[in-house]
C-alpha positions in Angstrom: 105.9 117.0 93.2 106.0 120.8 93.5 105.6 122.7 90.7 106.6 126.2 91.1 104.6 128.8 88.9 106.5 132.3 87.3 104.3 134.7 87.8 104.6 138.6 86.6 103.9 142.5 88.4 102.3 143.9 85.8 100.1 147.6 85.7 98.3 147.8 82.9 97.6 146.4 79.7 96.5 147.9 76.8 94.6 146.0 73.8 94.1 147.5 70.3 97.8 149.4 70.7 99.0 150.4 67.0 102.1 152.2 68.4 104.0 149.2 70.0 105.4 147.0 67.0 103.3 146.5 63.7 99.6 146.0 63.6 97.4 145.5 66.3 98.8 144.7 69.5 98.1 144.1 73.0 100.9 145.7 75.3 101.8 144.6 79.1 103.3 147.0 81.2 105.4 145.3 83.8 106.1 146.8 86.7 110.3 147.7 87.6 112.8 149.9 86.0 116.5 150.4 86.5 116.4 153.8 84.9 115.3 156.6 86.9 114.0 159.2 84.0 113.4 162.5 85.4 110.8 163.0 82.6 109.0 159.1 83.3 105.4 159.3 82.1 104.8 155.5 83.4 105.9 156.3 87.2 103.6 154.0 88.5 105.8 151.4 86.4 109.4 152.3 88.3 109.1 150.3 91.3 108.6 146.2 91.4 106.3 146.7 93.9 102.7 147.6 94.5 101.1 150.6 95.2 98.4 153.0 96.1 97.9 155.7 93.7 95.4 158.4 95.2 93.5 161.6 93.1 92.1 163.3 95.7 90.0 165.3 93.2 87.8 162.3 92.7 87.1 161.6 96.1 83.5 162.0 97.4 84.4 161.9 101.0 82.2 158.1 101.5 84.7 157.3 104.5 84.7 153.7 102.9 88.6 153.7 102.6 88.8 154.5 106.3 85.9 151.7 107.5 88.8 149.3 105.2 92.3 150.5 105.9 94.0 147.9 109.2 96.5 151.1 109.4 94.2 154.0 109.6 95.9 155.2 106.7 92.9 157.7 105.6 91.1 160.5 107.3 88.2 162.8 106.4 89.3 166.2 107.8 86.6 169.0 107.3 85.3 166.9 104.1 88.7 166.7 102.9 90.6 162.8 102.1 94.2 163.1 104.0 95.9 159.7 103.1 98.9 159.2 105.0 101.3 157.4 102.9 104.1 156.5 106.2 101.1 154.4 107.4 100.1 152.6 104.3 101.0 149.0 103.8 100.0 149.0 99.9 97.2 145.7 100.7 94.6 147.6 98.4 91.8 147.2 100.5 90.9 150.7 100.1 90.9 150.7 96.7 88.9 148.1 96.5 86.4 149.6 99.0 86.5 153.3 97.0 83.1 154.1 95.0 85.2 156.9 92.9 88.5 155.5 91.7 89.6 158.2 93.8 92.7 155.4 95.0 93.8 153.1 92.8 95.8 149.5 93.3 98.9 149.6 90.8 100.4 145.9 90.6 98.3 142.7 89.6 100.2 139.4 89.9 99.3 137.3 87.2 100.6 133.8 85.9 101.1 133.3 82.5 98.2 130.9 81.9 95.8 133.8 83.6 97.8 136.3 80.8 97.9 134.3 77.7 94.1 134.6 78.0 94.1 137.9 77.8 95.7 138.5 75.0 94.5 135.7 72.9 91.1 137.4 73.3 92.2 139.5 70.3 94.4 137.0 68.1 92.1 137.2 64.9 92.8 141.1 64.8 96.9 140.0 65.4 96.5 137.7 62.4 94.0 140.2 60.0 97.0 143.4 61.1 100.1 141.1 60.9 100.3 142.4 64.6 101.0 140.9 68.2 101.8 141.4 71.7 104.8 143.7 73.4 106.2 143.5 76.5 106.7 147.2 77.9 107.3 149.0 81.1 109.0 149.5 83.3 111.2 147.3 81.9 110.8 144.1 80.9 114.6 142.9 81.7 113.4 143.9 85.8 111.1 140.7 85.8 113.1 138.3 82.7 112.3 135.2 84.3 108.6 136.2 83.9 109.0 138.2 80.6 110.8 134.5 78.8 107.9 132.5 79.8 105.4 134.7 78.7 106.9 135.3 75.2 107.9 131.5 74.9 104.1 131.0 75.6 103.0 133.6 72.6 105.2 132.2 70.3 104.2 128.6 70.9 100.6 130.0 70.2 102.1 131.8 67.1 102.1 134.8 68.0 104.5 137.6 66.9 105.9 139.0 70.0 108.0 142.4 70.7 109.9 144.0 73.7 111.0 147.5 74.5 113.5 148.2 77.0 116.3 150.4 78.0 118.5 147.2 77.7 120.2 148.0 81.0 120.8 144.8 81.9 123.6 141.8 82.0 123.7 140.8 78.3 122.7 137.1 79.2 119.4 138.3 80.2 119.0 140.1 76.7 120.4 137.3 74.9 117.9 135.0 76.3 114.4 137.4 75.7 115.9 137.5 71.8 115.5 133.5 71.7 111.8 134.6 71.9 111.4 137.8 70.7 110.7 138.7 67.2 111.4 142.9 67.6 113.1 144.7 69.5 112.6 148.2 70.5 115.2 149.9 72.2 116.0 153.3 73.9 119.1 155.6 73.8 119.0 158.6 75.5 122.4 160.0 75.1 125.9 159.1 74.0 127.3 160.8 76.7 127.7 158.8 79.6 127.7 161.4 82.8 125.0 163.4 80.8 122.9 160.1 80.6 123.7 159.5 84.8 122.5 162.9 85.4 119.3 162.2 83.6 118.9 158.4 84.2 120.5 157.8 87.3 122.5 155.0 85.6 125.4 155.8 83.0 125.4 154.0 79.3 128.1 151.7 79.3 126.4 148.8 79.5 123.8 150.0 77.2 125.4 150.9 74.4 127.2 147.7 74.8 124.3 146.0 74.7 123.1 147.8 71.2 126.3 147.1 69.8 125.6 143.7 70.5 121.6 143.4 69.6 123.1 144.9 66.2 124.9 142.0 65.1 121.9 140.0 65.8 119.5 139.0 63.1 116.4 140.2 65.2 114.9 143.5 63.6 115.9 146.2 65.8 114.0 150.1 66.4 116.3 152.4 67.8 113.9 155.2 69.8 114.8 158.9 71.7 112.9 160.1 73.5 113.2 163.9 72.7 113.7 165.8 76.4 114.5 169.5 76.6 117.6 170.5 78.7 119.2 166.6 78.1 119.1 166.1 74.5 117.2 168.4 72.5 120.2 169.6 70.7 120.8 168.2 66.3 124.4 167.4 68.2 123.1 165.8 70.4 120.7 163.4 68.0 123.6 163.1 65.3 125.6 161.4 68.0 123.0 158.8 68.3 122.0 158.2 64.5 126.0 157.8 63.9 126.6 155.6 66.7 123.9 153.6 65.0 124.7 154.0 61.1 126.2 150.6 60.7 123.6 148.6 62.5 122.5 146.3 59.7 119.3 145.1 61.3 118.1 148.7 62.0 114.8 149.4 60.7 114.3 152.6 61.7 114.8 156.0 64.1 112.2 156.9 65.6 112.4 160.5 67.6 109.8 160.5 70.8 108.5 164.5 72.0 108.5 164.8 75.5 105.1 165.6 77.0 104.0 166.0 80.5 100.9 163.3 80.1 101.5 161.4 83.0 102.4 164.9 85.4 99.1 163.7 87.1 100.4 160.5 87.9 103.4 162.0 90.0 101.1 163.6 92.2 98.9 160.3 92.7 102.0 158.6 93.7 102.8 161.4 95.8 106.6 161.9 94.6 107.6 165.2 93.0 107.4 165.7 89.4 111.3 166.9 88.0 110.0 167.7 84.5 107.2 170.4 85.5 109.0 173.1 84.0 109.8 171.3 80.5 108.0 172.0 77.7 106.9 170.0 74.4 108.9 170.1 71.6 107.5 172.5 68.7 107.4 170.6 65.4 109.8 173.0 64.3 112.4 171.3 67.0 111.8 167.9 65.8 111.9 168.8 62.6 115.6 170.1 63.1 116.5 167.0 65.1 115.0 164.5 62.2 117.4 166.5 59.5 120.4 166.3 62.3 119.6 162.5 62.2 119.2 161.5 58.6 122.7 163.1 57.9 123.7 159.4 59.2 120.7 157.5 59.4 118.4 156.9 56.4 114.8 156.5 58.1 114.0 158.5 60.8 110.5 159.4 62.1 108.7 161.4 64.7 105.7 160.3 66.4 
């Protein structure tokens, strides 16, 4: 008999999280995303693939990565580390050869057996916190097949379990995470559908479709902005959102998300260009504005 084993591409996960659903939780970051964000601060998470993530400003020059790369991806040039991404087949030897962390190996397949471990390490302080585990990304619609056994495997070991997702996807793949999902948490960028595009690369349709749906659901339901200058920092712009989401029953809350340029660093580790350079935090003043703009239609809204 073959037996064929889901497995996951995940890149990180966090224990002791007290920002990702009530409690304390562990969160799994799956790698994928159908969204292109301008503003990402998990770019390492956008692609379902692995990958070599390089900070030259840790290397120490050893030349291990070179004695290790098949492709002769990495050269020491007048004690500086020139890693030549066209040549790199993303195997990870070097990574695993590099003394610094100066080049990291984004993408760890992992079975769910090899994952439930993980995270029941910590189930006494789920149970003491009424907290759990979440599913994060990426996206965890981008690897569903993985993302349903997982959470059918936490809640068999009665566990509370929680996903947040752009919910860009075909609603039976939503429809079937909910049968094992006890929160969701869900983003909206825009109400606008070509201002989302130009942000996103993808337009709304299908999202906002999908919320429409989720809220006639009995599954407790976050709505979350992320608050991005120059695409929707604007009380117009917010009220939009909290009215398109004034009747949703299961609602819980709204919570408002200030852009910050955190993972900037991580851009230039992947070696891709970093859109949002020029952006700029939101003052608390701004959210503060945007919160007001909300609650005209929304009852609890909250900034992180």
């Amino acid at each position: 008999m073959v037996v064929f084993v889901v497995k996951g591409l995940i890149f990180d996960i966090k224990r002791f999280e007290v920002h990702d659903g009530p409690g304390i939780r562990t969160t799994v970051f799956l790698k994928g995303c159908p969204l292109r964000c301008f503003w990402c601060q998990n770019p390492e998470g956008l692609k379902l693939k692995q990958e070599i993530m390089f900070y030259p400003e840790r290397c120490i020059s050893c030349g291990a990565c070179m004695a290790t790369c098949p492709r002769g991806a990495h050269e020491i040039r007048n004690n500086i580390h020139v890693y030549f991404r066209d040549k790199c087949e993303n195997c990870g030897r070097c990574a695993e050869s590099c003394y610094s962390g100066a080049l990291q190996f984004v993408g760890k397949w992992m079975n769910v057996d090899d994952l439930i471990k993980v995270v029941l390490m910590d189930k006494p302080f789920y149970n003491a916190s009424n907290g759990g585990v979440t599913l994060s990304g990426g996206d965890p619609v981008m690897q569903y097949e993985f993302s349903y056994a997982f959470l059918e495997r936490c809640k068999s070991e009665g566990l509370h379990t929680a996903i947040e997702t752009a919910a860009y996807c075909r609603w039976e793949v939503l429809e079937k995470l909910l049968s094992v999902t006890d929160l969701i948490m869900m983003d909206i960028k825009h109400i606008d559908s070509e201002v989302h595009y130009k942000a996103t690369g993808v337009r709304n349709d299908i999202i906002l479709e999908n919320a429409k749906k989720l809220a006639e659901t009995d599954k407790p339901l976050i709505i979350r902005i992320p608050i991005v200058p120059t695409v929707n920092d604007s009380p117009e712009a917010i009220a939009a959102i909290a009215k398109f989401i004034q009747s949703f029953k299961n609602l819980m809350f709204l919570e408002l998300l200030p852009f910050h340029r955190l993972g900037e660093v991580k851009y230039r580790a992947l070696g891709i260009e970093y859109p949002a350079r020029n952006l700029k935090t939101p003052t608390k003043a701004k959210m503060q504005e945007l919160i007001e703009a909300a609650k005209k239609f929304v009852t609890n809204v909250f900034s992180a």
